[in-house]
C-alpha positions as CSV (number, residue, x, y, z in Angstrom):
1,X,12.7,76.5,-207.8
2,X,9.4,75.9,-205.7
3,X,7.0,73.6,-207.4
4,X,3.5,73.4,-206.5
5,X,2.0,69.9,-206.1
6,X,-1.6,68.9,-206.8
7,X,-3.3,65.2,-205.6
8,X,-5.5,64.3,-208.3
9,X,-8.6,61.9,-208.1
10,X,-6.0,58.7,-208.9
11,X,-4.1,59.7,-205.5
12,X,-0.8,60.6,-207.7
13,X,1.2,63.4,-207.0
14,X,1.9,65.6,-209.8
15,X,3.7,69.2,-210.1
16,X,2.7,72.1,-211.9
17,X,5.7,72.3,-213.6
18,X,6.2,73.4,-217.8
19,X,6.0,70.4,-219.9
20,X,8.7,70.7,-222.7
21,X,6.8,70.4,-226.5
22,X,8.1,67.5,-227.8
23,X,6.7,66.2,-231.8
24,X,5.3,62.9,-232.2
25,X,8.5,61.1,-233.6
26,X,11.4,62.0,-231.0
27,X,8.7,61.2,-228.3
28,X,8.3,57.8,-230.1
29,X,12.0,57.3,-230.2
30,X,12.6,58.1,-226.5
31,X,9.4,55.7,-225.6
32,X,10.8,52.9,-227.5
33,X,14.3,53.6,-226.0
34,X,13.0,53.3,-222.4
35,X,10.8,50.0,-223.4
36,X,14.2,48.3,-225.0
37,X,15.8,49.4,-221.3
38,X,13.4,48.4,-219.0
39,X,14.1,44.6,-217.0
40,X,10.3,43.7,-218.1
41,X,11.1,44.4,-222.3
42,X,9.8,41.2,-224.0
43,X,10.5,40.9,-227.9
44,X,8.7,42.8,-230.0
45,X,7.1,45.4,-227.7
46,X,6.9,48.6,-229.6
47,X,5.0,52.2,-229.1
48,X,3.9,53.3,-232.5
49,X,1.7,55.9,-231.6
50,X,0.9,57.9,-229.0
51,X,-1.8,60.5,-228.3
52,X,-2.8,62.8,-225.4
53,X,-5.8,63.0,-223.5
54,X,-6.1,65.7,-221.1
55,X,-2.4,66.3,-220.1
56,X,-2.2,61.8,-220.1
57,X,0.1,60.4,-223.1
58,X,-1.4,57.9,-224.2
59,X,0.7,54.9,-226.2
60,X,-0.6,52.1,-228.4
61,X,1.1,49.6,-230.4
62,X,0.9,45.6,-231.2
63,X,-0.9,43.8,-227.8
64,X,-0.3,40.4,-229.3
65,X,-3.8,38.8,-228.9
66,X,-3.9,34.9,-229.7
67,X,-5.0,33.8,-233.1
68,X,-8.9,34.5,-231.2
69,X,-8.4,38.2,-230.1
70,X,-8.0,37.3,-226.5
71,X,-5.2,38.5,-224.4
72,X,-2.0,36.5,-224.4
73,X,1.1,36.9,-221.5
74,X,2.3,39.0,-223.5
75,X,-0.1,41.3,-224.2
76,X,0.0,42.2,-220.1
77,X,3.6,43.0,-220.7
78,X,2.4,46.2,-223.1
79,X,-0.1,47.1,-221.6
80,X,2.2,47.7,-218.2
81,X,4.8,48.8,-220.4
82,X,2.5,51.8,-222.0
83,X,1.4,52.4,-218.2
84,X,4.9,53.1,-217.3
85,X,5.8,55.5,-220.4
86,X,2.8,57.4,-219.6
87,X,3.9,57.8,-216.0
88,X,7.1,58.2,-217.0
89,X,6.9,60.7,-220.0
90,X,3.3,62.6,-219.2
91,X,5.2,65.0,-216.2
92,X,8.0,65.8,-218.5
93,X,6.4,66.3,-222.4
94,X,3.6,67.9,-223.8
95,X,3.0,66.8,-227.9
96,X,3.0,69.3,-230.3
97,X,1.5,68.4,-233.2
């Protein structure tokens, strides 16, 4: 199968392949499964919700600001950690509802 690639402004490759429709909760489950698997998983790091913005899954969840809403070390860990599901889900799913 020949797949076209495009180079988009962020200087990504991406193909124009079909995204499969996936609903909201089995993409939740399959993000979570890949954050529990991943050498950087800290404790409590968890996608709840997840969004998309032209063709981008978008993730949020808990970012563990200290008790005076400023970013702690962990709150670097999810904000990589959403970074990589998006990279790592956004080629392969589109959400359906």
């Amino acid at each position: 199968m020949r797949q076209n690639f495009i180079r988009r402004s962020t200087g990504v490759m991406h193909t124009n392949k079909e995204k499969t429709p996936i609903d909201r909760a089995t993409l939740l489950a399959e993000a979570n499964t890949l954050i529990k698997n991943h050498d950087d998983y800290l404790q409590g790091i968890e996608a709840t919700d997840v969004e998309q913005k032209n063709g981008v899954l978008v993730f949020r969840g808990d970012y563990f600001l200290d008790d005076e809403g400023l970013p702690s070390r962990k709150t670097t860990a999810v904000f990589n950690m959403f970074k990589y599901l998006a990279h790592e889900l956004s080629d392969k799913y589109s959400l359906k509802d």
